[in-house]
C-alpha positions as CSV (number, residue, x, y, z in Angstrom):
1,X,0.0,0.0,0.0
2,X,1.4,3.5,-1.0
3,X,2.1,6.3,1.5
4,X,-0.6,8.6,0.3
5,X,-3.4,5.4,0.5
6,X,-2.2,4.9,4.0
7,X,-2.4,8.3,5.0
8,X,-6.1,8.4,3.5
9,X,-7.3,5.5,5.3
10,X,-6.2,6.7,8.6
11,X,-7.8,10.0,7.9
12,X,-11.2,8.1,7.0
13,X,-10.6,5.7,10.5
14,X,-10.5,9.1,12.5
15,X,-13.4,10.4,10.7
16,X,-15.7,7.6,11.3
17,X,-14.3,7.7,15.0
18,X,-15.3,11.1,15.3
19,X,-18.3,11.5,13.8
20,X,-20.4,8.1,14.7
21,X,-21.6,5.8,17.6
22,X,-20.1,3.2,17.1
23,X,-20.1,-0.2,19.6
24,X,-17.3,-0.7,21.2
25,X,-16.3,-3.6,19.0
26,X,-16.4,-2.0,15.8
27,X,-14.3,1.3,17.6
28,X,-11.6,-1.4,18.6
29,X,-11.5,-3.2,15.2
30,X,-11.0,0.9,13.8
31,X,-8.6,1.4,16.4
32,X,-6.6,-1.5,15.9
33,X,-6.7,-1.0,12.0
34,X,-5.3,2.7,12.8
35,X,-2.6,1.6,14.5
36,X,-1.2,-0.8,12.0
37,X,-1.6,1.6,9.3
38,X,0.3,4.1,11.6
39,X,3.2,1.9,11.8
40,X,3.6,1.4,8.3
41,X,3.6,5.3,7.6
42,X,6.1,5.4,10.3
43,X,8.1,3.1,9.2
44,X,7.9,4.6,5.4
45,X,9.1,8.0,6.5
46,X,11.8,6.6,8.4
47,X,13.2,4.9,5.4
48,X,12.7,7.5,3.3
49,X,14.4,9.5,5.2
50,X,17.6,7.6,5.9
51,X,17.6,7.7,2.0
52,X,17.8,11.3,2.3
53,X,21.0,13.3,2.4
54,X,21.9,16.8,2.9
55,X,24.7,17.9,0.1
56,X,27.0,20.8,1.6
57,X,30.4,22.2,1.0
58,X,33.2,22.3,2.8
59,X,35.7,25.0,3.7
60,X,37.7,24.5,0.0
61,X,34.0,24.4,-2.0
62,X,33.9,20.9,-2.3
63,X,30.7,18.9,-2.9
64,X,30.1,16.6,0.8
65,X,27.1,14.8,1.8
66,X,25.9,14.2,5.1
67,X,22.9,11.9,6.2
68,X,19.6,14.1,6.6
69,X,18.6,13.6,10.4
70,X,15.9,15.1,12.4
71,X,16.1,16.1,15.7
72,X,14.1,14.1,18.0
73,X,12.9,16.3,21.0
């Protein structure tokens, strides 16, 4: 499944959880669903960014690249 579907499906999940009464069994099931597609975005970032680098130069104008972090606070 693509980012972007993901990302949609979640959206919808939170939307139904929102918006309806549901029983408590069909909230878990949602819930649960959610989750699991919240890893998996998770997880995509992460590897895209780890694919990610930052290209810089140095002091003499050459070309360096450094791995793209974000800082975790």
């Amino acid at each position: 499944m693509k980012f972007e579907e993901s990302i949609q499906e979640l959206e919808e999940i939170v939307r139904k959880m929102e918006t309806r009464n549901l029983p408590l069994d069909d909230a878990l099931s949602l819930f649960e669903k959610g989750m699991k597609l919240s890893r998996l975005c998770s997880k995509k970032l992460e590897a895209a960014q780890a694919k990610i680098e930052i290209l810089t130069k140095n002091k003499d104008g050459e070309l360096l690249t450094q791995p793209f972090c974000i800082d975790n606070d």
